[in-house]
C-alpha angles and dihedrals in degrees: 000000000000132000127238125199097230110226136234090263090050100095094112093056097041079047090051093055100042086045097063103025086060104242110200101220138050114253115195126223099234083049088060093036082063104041092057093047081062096046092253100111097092134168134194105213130183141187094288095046134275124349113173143019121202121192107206128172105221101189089052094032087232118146100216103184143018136180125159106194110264095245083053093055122107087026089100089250103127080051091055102039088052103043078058087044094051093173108187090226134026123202097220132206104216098238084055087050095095085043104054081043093066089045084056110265137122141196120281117187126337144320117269118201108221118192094292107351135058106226116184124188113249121193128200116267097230083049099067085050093050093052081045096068105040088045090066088031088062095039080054095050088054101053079044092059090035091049097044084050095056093053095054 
């Protein structure tokens, strides 16, 4: 298995896969041109060919689309490709939900109804505790420099 960055020209192979792997939702062309301008078009490939796209906003962290080919599924590739991928967030389909919260995520906000499918953010669970942390280390650092002005 080995991982390629796709390309701004790509459109036609990440539509393949989605294609057949029955990705739920439409992606744009113009929506993957810029994606791989910004290093987020990525596929998992192996020996036989590709096996998985994923769709990432770099910039957001947000993984935007996944589909593993459907020959490819129950392997623990999708596992795998996402645990390299690691994206912060996941824009979820709710059918894929119990899925993303074995790989580790949670829900994170509301649902949101698109034309035809309810999608909902997820965030990784070690993320929130992280954010956790630096959020009382800041509040620290501000008594610290209240406190040092007072002083002065």
């Amino acid at each position: 298995m080995r991982i390629e960055l796709g390309r701004p020209h790509e459109y036609a192979r990440a539509k393949r896969l989605l294609n057949a792997g029955k990705h739920p939702t439409f992606i744009g062309r113009r929506q993957m041109e810029r994606a791989a301008l910004q290093g987020g078009l990525i596929f998992a490939v192996t020996a036989e060919g590709d096996a998985a796209v994923a769709l990432i906003s770099t910039r957001r962290g947000v993984l935007q689309a996944l589909n593993v080919h459907p020959a490819w599924r129950s392997h623990g590739l999708g596992t795998w490709f996402l645990a390299f991928l690691k994206p912060n967030f996941a824009r979820v389909v709710e059918h894929a939900e119990p899925w993303f919260e074995r790989q580790g995520y949670v829900p994170c906000g509301d649902w949101h109804q698109g034309r035809r499918l309810r999608t909902r953010l997820m965030i990784r669970a070690g993320l929130m505790e992280v954010a956790g942390r630096v959020h009382r280390l800041m509040g620290m650092r501000c008594e610290c420099a209240q406190v040092g002005h007072a002083e002065a």
